[in-house]
BAFI-3210 file (N, C-alpha, C; in Angstrom, 3 decimals, decimal comma, padded with zeros to 6 digits):
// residues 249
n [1|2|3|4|5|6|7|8|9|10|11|12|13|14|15|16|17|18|19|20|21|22|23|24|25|26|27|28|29|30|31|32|33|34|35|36|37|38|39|40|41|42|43|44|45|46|47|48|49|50|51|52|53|54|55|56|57|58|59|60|61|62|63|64|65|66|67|68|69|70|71|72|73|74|75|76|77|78|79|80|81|82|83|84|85|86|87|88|89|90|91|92|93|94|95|96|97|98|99|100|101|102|103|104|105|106|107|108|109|110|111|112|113|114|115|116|117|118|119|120|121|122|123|124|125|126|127|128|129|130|131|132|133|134|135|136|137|138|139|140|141|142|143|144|145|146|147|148|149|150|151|152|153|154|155|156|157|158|159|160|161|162|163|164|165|166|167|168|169|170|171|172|173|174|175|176|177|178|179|180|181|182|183|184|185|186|187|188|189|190|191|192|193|194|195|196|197|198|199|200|201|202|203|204|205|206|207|208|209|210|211|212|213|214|215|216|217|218|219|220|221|222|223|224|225|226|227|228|229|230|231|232|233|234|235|236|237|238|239|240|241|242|243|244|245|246|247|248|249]
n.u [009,537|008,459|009,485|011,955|011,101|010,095|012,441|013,527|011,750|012,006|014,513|015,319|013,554|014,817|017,465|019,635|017,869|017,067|017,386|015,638|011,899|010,928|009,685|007,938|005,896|005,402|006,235|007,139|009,382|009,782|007,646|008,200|010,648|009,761|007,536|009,425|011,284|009,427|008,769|011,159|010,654|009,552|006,743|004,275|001,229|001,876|003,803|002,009|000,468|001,840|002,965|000,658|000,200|002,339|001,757|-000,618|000,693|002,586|000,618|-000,326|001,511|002,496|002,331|004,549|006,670|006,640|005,474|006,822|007,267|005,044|004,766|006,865|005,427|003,285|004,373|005,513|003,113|002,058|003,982|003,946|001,080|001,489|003,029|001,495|-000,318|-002,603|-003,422|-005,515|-005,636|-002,802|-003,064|-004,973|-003,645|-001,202|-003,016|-003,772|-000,780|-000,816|-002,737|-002,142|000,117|002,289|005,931|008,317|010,990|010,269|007,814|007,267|008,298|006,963|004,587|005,235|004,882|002,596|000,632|001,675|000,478|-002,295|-005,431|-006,353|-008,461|-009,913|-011,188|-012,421|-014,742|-017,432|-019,746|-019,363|-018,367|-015,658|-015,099|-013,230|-012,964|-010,912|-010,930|-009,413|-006,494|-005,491|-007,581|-011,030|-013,523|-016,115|-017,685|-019,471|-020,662|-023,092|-024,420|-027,678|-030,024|-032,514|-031,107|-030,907|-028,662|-027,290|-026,442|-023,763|-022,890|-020,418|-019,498|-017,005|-015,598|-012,879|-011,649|-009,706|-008,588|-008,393|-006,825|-007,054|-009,823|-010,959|-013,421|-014,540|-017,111|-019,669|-021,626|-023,990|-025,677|-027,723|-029,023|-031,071|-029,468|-030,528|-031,074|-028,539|-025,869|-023,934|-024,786|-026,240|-028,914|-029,343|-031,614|-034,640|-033,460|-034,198|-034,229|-034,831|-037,558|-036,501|-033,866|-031,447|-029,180|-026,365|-024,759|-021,804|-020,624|-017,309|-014,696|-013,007|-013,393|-015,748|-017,678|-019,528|-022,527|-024,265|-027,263|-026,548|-027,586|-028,671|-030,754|-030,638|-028,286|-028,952|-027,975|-026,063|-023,389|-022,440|-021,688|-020,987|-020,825|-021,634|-020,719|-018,241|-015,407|-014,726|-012,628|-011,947|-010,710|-010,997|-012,671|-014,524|-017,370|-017,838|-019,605|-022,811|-023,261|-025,160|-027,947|-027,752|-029,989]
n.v [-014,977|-015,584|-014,274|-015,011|-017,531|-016,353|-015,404|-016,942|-018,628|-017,062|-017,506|-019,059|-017,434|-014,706|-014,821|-013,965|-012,258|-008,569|-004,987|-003,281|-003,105|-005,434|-003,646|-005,205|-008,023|-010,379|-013,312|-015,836|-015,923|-013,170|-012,356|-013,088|-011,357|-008,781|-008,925|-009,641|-007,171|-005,320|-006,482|-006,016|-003,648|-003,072|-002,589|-003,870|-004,764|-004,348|-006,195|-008,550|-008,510|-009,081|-011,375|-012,676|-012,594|-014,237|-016,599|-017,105|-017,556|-019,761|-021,514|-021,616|-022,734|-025,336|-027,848|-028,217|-027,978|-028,668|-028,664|-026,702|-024,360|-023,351|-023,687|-022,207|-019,724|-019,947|-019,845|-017,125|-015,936|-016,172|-015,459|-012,981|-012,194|-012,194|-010,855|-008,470|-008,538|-010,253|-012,838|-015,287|-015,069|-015,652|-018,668|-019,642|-019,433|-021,110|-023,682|-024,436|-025,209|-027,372|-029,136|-029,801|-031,483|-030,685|-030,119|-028,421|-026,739|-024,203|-024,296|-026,241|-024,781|-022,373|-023,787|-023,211|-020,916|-019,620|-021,435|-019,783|-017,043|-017,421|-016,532|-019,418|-019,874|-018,037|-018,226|-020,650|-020,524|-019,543|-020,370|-017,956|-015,737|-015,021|-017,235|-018,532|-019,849|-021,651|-020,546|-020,608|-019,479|-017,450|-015,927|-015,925|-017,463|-016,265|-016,875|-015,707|-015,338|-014,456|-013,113|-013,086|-010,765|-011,942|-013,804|-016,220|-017,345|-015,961|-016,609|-015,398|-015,901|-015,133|-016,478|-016,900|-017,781|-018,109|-018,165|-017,928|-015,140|-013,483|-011,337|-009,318|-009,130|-009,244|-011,850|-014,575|-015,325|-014,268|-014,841|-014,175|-015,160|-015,226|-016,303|-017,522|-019,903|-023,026|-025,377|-027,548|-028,052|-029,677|-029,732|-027,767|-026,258|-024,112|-021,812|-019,515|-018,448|-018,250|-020,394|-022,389|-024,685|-028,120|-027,949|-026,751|-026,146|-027,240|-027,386|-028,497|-028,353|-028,214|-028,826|-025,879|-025,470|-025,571|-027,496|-027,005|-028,514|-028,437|-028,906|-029,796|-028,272|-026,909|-025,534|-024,597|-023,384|-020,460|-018,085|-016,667|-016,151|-018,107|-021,127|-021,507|-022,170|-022,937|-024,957|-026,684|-026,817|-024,857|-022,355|-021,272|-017,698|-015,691|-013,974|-012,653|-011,427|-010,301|-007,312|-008,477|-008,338|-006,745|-008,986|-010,487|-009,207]
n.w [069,330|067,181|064,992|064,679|062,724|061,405|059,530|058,695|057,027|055,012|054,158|051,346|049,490|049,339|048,163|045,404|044,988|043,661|044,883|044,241|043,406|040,637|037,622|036,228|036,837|035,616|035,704|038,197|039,683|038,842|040,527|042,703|043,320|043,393|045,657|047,441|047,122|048,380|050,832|052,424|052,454|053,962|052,949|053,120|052,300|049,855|048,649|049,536|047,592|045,589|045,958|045,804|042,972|042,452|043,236|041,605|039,274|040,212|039,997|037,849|036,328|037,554|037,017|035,401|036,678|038,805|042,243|044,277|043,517|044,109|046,827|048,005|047,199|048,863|051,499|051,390|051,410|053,979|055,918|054,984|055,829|058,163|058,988|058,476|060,514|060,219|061,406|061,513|058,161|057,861|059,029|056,587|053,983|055,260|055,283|053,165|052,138|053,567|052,956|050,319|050,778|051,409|052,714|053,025|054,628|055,586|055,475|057,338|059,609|059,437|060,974|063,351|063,626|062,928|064,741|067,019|066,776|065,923|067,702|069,031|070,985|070,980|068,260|068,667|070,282|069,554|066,990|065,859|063,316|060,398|057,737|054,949|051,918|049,419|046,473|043,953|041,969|044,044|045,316|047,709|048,845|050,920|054,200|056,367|059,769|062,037|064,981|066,013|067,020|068,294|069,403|067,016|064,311|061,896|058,082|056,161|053,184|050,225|047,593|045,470|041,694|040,047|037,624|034,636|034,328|036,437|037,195|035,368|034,656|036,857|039,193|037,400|038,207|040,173|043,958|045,918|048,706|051,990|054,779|057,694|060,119|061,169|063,737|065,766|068,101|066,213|063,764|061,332|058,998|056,060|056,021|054,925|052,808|050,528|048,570|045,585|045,686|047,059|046,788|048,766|051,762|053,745|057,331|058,804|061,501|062,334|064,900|064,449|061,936|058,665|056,994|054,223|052,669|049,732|047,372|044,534|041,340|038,577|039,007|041,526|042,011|042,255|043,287|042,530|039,625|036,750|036,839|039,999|043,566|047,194|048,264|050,053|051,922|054,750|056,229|059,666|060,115|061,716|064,771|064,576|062,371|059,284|058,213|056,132|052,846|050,449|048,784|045,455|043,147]
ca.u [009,556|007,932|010,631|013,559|010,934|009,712|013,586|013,981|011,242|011,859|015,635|015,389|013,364|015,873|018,943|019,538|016,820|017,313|016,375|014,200|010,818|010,952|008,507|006,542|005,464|005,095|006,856|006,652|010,676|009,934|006,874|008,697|011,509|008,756|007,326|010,548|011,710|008,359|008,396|012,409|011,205|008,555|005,771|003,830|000,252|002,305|004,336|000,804|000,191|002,976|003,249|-000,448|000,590|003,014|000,921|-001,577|001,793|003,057|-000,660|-000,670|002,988|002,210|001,978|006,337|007,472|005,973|005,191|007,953|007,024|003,710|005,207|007,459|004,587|002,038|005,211|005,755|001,967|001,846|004,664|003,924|000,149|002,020|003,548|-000,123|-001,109|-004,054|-003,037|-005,950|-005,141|-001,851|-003,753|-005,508|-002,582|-000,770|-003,445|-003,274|000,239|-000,601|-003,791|-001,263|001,087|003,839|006,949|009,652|011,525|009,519|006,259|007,455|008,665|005,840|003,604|005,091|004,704|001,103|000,358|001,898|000,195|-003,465|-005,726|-007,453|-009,674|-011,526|-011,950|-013,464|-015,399|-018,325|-019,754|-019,907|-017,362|-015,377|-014,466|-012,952|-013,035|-009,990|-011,747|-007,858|-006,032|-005,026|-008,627|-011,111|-014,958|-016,083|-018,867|-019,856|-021,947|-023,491|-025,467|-028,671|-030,681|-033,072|-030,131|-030,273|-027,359|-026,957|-025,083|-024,046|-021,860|-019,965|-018,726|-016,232|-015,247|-011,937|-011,757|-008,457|-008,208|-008,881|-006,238|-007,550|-011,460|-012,031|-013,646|-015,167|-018,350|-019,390|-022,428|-024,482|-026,517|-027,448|-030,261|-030,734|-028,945|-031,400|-029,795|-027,805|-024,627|-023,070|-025,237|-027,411|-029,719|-029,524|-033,125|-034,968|-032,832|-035,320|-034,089|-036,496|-037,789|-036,050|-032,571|-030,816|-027,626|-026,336|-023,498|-021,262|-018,911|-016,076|-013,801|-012,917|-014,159|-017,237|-018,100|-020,799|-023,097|-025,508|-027,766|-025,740|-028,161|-028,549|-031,806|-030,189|-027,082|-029,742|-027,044|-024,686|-023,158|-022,293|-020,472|-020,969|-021,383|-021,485|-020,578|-016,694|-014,609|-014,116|-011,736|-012,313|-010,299|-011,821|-014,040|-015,790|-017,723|-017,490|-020,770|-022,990|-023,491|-026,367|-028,579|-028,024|-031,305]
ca.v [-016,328|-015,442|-013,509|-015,879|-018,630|-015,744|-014,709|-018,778|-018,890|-016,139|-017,506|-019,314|-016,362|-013,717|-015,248|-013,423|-010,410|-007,209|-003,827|-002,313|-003,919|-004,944|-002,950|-006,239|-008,884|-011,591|-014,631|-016,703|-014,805|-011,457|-011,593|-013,431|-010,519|-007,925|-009,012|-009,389|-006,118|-004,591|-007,152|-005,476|-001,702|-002,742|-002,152|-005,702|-004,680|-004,043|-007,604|-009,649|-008,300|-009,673|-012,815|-013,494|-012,841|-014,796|-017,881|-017,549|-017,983|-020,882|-022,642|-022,247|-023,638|-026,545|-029,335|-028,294|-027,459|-029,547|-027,668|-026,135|-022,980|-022,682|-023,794|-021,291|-018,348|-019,567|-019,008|-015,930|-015,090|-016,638|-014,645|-011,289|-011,761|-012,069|-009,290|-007,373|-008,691|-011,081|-014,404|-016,042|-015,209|-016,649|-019,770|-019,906|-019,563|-022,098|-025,142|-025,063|-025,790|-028,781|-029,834|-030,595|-032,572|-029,583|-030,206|-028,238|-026,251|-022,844|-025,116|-026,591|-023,675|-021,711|-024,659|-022,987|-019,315|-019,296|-021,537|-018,335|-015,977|-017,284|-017,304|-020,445|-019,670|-016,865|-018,806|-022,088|-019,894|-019,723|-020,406|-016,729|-014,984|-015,189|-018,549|-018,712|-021,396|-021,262|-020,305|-020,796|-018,021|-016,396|-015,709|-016,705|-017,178|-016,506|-017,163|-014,759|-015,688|-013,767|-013,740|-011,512|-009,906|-013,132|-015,269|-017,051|-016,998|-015,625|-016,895|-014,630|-016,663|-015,255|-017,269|-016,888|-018,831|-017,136|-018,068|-017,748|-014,345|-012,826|-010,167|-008,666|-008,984|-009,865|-013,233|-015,216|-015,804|-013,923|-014,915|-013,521|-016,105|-015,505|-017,037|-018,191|-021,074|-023,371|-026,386|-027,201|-028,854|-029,093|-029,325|-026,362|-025,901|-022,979|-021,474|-017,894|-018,307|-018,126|-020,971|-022,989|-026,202|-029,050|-026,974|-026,985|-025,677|-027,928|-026,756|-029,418|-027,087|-028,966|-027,909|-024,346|-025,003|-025,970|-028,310|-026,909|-029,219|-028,336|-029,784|-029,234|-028,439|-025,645|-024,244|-024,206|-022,131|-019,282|-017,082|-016,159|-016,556|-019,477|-022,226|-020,741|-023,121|-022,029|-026,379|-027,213|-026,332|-023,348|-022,163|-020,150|-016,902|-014,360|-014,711|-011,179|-011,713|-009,263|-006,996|-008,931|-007,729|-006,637|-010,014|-010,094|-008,755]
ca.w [068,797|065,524|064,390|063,451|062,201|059,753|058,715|057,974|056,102|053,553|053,270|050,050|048,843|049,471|047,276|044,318|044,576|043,918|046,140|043,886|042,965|039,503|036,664|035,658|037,326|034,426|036,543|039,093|039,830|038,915|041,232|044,092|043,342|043,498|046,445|048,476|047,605|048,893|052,583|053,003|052,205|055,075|052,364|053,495|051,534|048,609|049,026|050,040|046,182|044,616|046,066|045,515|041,812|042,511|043,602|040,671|037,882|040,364|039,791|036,104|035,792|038,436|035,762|034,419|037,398|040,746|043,966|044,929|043,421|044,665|048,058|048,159|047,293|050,426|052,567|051,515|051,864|055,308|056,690|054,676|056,718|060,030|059,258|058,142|061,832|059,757|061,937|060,400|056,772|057,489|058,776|055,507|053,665|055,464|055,252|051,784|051,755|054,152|052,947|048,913|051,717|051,603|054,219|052,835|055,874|055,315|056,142|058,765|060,704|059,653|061,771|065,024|063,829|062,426|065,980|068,351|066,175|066,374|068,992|068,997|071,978|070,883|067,235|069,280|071,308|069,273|065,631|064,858|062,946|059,898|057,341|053,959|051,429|048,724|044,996|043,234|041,550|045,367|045,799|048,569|048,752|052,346|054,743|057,669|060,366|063,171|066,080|065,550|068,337|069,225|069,584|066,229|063,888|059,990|057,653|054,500|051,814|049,217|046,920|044,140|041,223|040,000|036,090|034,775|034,191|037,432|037,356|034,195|034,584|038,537|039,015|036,567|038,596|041,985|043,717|047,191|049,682|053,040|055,349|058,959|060,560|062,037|063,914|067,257|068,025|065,059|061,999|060,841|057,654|056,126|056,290|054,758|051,589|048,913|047,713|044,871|046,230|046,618|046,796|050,294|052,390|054,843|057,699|059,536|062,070|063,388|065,510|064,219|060,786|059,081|055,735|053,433|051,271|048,504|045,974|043,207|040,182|037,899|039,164|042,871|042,014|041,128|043,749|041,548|038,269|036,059|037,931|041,589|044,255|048,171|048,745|050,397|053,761|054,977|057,204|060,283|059,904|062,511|065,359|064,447|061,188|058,392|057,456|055,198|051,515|049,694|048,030|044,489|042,707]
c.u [009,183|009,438|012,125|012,497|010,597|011,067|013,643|013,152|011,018|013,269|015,963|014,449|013,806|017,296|018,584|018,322|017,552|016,880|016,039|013,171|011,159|009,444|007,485|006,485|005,094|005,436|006,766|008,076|010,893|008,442|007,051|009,669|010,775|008,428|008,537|011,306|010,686|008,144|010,102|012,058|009,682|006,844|004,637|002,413|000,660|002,791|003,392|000,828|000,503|002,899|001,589|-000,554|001,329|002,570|000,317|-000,190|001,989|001,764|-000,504|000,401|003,438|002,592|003,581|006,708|007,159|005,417|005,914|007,443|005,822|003,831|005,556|006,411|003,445|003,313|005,264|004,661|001,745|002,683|004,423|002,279|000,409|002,344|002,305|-000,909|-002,422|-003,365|-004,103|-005,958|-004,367|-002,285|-004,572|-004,450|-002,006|-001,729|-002,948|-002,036|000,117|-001,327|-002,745|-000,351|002,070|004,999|008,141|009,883|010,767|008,143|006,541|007,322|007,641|004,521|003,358|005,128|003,056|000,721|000,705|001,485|-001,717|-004,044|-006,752|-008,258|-010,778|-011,855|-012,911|-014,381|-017,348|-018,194|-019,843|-018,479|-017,212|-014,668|-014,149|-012,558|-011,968|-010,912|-010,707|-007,441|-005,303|-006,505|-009,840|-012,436|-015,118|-017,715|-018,918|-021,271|-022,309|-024,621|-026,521|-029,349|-031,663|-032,206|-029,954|-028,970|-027,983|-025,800|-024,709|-022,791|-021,788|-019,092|-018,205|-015,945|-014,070|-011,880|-010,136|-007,368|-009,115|-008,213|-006,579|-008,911|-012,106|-012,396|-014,204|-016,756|-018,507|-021,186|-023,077|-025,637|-026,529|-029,117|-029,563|-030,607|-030,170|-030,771|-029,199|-026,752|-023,897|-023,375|-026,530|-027,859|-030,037|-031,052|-033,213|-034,029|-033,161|-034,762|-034,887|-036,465|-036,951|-034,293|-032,109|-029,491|-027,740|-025,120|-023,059|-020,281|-018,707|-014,982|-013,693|-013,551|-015,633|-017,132|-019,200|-021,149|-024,187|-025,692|-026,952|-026,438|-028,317|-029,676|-031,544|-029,653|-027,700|-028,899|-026,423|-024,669|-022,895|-021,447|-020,425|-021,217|-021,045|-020,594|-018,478|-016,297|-013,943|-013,028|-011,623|-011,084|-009,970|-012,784|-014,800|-015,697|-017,535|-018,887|-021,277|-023,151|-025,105|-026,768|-028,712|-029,510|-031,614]
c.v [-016,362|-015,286|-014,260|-016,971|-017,514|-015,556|-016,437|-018,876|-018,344|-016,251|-017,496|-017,538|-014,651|-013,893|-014,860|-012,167|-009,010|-006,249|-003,731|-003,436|-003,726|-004,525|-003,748|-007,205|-010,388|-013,280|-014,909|-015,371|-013,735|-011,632|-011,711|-012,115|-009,286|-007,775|-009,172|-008,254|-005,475|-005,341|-006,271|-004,218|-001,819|-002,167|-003,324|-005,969|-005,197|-005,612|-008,573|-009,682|-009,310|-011,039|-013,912|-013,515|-014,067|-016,328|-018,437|-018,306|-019,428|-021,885|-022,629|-023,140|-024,730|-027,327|-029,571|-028,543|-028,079|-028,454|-027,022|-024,631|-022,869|-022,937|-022,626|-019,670|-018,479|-019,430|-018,093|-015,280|-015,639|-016,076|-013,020|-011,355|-011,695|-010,826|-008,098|-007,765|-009,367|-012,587|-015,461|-016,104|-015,705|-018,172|-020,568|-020,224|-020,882|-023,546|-025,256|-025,460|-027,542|-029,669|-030,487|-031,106|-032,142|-029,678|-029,749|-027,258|-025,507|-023,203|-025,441|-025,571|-022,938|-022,140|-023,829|-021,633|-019,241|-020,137|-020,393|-017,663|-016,072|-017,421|-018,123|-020,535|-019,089|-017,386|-020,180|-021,696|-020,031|-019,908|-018,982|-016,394|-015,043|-016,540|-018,144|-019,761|-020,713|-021,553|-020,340|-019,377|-016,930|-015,944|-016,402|-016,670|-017,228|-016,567|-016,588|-015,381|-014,859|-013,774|-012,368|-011,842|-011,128|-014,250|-016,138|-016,317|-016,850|-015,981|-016,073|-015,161|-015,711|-015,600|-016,500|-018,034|-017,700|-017,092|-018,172|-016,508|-013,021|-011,545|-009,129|-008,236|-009,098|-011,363|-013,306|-015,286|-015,273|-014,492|-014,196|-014,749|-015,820|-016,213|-017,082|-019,578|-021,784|-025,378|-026,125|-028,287|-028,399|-029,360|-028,872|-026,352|-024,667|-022,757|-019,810|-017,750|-018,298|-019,137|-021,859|-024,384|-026,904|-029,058|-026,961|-027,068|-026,494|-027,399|-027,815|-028,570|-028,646|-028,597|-026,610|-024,122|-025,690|-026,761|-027,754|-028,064|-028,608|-028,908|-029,230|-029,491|-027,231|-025,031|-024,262|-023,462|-020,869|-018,061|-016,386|-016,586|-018,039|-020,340|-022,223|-021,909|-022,008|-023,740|-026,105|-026,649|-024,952|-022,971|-020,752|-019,173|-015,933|-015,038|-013,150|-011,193|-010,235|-008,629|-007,595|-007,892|-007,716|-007,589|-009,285|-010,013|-009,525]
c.w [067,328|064,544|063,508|062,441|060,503|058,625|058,278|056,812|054,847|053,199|052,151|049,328|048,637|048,134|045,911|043,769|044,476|044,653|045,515|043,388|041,211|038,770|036,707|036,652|036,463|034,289|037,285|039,764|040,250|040,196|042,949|044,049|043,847|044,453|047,886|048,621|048,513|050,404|052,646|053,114|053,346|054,398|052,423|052,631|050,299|048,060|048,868|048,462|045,119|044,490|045,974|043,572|041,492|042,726|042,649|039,365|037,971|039,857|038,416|035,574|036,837|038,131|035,067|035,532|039,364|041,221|044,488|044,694|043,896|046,502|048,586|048,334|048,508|050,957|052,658|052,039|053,782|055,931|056,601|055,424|057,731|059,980|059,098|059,470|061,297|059,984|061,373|059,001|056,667|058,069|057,527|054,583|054,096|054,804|053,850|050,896|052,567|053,487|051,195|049,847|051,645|053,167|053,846|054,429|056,038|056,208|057,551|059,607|060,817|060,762|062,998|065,002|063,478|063,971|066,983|067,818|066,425|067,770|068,797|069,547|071,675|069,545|067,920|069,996|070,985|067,896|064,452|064,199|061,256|059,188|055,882|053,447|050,185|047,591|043,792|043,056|042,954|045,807|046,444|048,492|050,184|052,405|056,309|058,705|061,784|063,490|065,996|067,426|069,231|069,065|068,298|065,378|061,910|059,290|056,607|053,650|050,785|048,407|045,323|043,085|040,111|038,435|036,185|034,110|035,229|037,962|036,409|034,643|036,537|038,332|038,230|036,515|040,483|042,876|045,535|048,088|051,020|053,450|056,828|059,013|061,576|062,316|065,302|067,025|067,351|063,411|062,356|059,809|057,682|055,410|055,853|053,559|050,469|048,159|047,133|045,915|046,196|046,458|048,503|051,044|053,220|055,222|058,549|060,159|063,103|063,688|065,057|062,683|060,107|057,306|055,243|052,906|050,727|048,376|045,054|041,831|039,558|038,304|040,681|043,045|041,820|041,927|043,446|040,123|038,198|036,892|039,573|042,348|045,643|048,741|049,189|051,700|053,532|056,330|058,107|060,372|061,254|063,062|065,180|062,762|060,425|058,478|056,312|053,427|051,063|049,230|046,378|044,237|041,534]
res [x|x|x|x|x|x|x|x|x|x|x|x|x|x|x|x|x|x|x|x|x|x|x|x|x|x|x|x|x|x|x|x|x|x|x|x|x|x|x|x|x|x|x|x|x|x|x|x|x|x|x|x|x|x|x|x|x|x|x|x|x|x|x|x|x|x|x|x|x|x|x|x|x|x|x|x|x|x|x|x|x|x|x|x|x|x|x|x|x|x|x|x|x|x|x|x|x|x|x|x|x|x|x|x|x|x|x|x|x|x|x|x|x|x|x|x|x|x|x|x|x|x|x|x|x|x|x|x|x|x|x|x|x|x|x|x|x|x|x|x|x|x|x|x|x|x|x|x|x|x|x|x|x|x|x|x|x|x|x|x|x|x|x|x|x|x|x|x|x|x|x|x|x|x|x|x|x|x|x|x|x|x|x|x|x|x|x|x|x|x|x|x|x|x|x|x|x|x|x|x|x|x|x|x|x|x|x|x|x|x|x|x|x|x|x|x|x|x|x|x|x|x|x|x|x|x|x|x|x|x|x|x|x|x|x|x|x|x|x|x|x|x|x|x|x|x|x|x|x]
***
């Protein structure tokens, strides 16, 4: 069932490519060209690449050119993760064509391939696992949570803030937070976070995903770099969380 909705949805991005990947990447074009030679030669890593190049060009040239082109590059990334077997990456992928109010065909169809691809059970199952929050540029700030040994839960946030030269330098701004979740139902305070007084994580999980809030002040962000926040929706991914990271020092 997957299978034809994916060949539909990479029609338009088939017409007029060439087989070989081209040299540069310096367009929205050349990186959709790039990336479609590399999903035909079955190279799908290589492809995810491209077309997340391909995403960042469509965002900077948003403002000439509508949505269409940045439409066009989450399709591609939402089919080239089906094909990398990461059914929640292409869930991630997808919202953010829904959540800008995207309905060209590609979207659509994709609705009923990214639905047969996840499993929604084992993400509703519990609050542990994997979420990512979109940071622009193709890149994602996430939030891990897992269940420790006396039953409570950890959360470990890291957040990005992408800049706008994130292919050159990395992000702009990276930052490290974790603590315990303390809380039932469905809102938790995050707790054990050294954070100064007066400073404070809040978690709202609904249905599969979850709402951060902060204080948003400059001696709160002390997590990370300049601009960092851990605050906005995340989107559950994975129900088996990642290994947390080292606390910045």
């Amino acid at each position: 069932m997957t299978r034809p909705v994916i060949c539909l949805a990479l029609l338009s991005l088939l017409v007029g490519t060439a087989q070989a990947a081209p040299q540069s990447c310096d367009s929205v074009s050349l990186c959709n060209a790039a990336g479609t030679a590399a999903y035909q030669a079955g190279r799908y890593a290589e492809a995810a690449e491209a077309f997340e190049r391909q995403l960042r060009r469509a965002e900077q040239e948003q403002e000439q050119d509508g949505s269409a082109a940045r439409e066009l590059a989450l399709n591609n990334l939402v089919v080239t993760s089906l094909r990398l077997e990461q059914p929640g990456q292409a869930r991630a992928w997808l919202n953010l064509a829904l959540a800008d109010g995207m309905q060209g065909t590609a979207t659509r169809n994709n609705l009923r391939s990214v639905a047969s691809a996840v499993d929604y059970q084992a993400l509703g199952a519990s609050i542990e696992g994997r979420y990512l929050r979109y940071a622009g540029a193709a890149v994602w700030s996430s939030l891990d949570i897992s269940r420790q040994a006396d039953g409570r839960y950890r959360a470990s946030f890291s957040p990005l803030r992408a800049g706008g030269k994130v292919e050159e330098y990395g992000p702009a701004a990276v930052g490290n937070l974790q603590g315990t979740l303390q809380g039932d139902k469905a809102y938790f305070q995050l707790t054990a976070a050294q954070l100064p007084k007066g400073c404070s994580v809040a978690l709202l999980h609904e249905g599969l995903d979850i709402q951060v809030v902060e204080v948003i002040d400059p001696r709160c962000q002390v997590y990370g770099g300049s601009g960092i926040s851990v605050a906005g929706r995340y989107l559950k991914v994975s129900a088996e969380p990642q290994a947390p990271q080292a606390p910045i020092q």
